[in-house]
C-alpha positions, 0 to 999 in steps of 0.5 A, spaced: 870 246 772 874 251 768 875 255 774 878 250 778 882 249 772 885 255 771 886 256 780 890 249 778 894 253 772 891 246 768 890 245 760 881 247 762 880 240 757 885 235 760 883 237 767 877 235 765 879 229 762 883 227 768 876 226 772 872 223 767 872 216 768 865 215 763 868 213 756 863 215 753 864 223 755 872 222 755 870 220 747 865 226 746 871 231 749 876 229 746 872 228 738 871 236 740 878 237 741 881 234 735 876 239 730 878 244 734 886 242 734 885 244 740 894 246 743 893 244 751 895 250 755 892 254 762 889 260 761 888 266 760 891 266 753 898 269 753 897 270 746 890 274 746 893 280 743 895 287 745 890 290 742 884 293 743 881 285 740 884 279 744 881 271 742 881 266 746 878 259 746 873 255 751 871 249 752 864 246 755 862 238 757 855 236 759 850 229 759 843 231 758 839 231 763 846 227 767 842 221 764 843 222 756 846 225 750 854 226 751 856 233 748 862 238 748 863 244 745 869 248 743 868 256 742 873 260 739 872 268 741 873 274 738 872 280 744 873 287 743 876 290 749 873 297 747 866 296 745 865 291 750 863 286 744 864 279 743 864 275 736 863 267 736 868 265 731 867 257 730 864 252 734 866 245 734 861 240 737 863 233 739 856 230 739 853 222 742 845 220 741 847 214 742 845 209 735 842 214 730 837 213 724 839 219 720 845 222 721 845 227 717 838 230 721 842 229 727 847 235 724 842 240 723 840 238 729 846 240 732 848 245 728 840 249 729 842 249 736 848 251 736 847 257 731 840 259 736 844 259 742 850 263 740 844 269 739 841 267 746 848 268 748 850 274 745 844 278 744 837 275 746 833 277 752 826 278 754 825 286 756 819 288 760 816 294 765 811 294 770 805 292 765 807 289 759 813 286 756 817 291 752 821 287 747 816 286 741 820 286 735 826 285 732 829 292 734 828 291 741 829 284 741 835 282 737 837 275 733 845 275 730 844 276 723 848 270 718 854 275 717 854 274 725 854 267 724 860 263 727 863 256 723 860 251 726 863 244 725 861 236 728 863 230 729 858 226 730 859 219 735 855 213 733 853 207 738 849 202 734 846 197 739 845 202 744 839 207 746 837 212 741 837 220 744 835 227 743 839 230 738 836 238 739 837 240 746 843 238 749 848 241 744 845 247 746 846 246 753 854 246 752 855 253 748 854 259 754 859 256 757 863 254 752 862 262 750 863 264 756 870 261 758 873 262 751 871 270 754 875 267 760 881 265 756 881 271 751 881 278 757 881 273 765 874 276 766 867 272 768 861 271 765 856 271 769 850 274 766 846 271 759 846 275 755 853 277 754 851 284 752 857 290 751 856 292 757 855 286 761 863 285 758 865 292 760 863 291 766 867 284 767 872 288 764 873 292 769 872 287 775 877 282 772 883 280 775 890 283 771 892 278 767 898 273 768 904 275 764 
């Protein structure tokens, strides 16, 4: 859907909006728009800087599973052009389970799965040779460090009456692509690959398409 945003030069979120018709996910987007502030433009950024750091923001909806709980999520990134580098600055989460028993525990839920997968998405992967797997320790398998964490903000949609549904995966199905679109809107470069290691995004750098002006 981003893609075919940005070939339609649309805002990514109300060009999602427009083909919505569930209320329900209209609401989960736009709850995580308003945390965000979210300023309707196409991308890439026209503002992501001249320097060799650029930021962009992204945008990410899902139903879990296409039968359950509505998430969105809004990315702002950091990505240092030189060094290949991205730095998740802030998420914002829209989130509906439908009716919750305990809010509070649905937060961390949210907020756990968000942190998790901004490490998967940068750094975790799984090496291995012909014998064995290779990354046995936390110098050949990598997690972000707290000062590598990104502010993470909720809003949390209740539904009394309706069906109660999981609060700890689907969050953490929205937050690659929302990273990965928010690299789209900071440099015009496509992410393809999880992890988004520097040399991933050096190498879509340096297949990216020049930036409109």
């Amino acid at each position: 859907m981003d893609e075919l945003a940005a070939a339609a030069n649309a805002d990514p979120a109300e060009f999602r909006l427009r083909y919505l018709k569930d209320q329900r996910a209209i609401d989960v987007v736009q709850a995580a728009m308003k945390l965000a502030g979210w300023q309707a433009r196409p991308g890439p950024n026209p503002s992501a800087g001249s320097g060799s750091v650029v930021t962009g923001r992204g945008i990410s909806y899902l139903r879990y599973n296409n039968a359950i709980t509505y998430v969105a999520a809004v990315a702002e990134v950091e990505v240092n052009k030189e060094t290949g580098e991205v730095r998740v600055a802030r998420i914002c989460a829209g989130h509906d389970c439908g009716e919750m028993v305990n809010p509070d525990g649905v937060a961390n839920q949210v907020e756990g799965g968000v942190l998790q997968t901004v490490s998967r998405t940068l750094m975790e992967a799984v090496t291995w040779d012909r014998n064995k797997v290779t990354s046995v320790d936390w110098a050949s398998y990598p997690i972000m460090r707290h000062t590598q964490a990104p502010k993470v903000e909720v809003t949390l949609i209740n539904r009394p009456g309706t069906p109660q549904w999981g609060a700890g995966e689907p969050m953490a199905c929205a937050i690659p692509a929302a990273i990965a679109n928010a690299v789209f809107d900071a440099t015009g470069a496509r992410m393809r690959s999880l992890p988004f290691t520097p040399d991933k995004v050096k190498a879509a750098l340096a297949g990216a398409q020049p930036r409109r002006s």
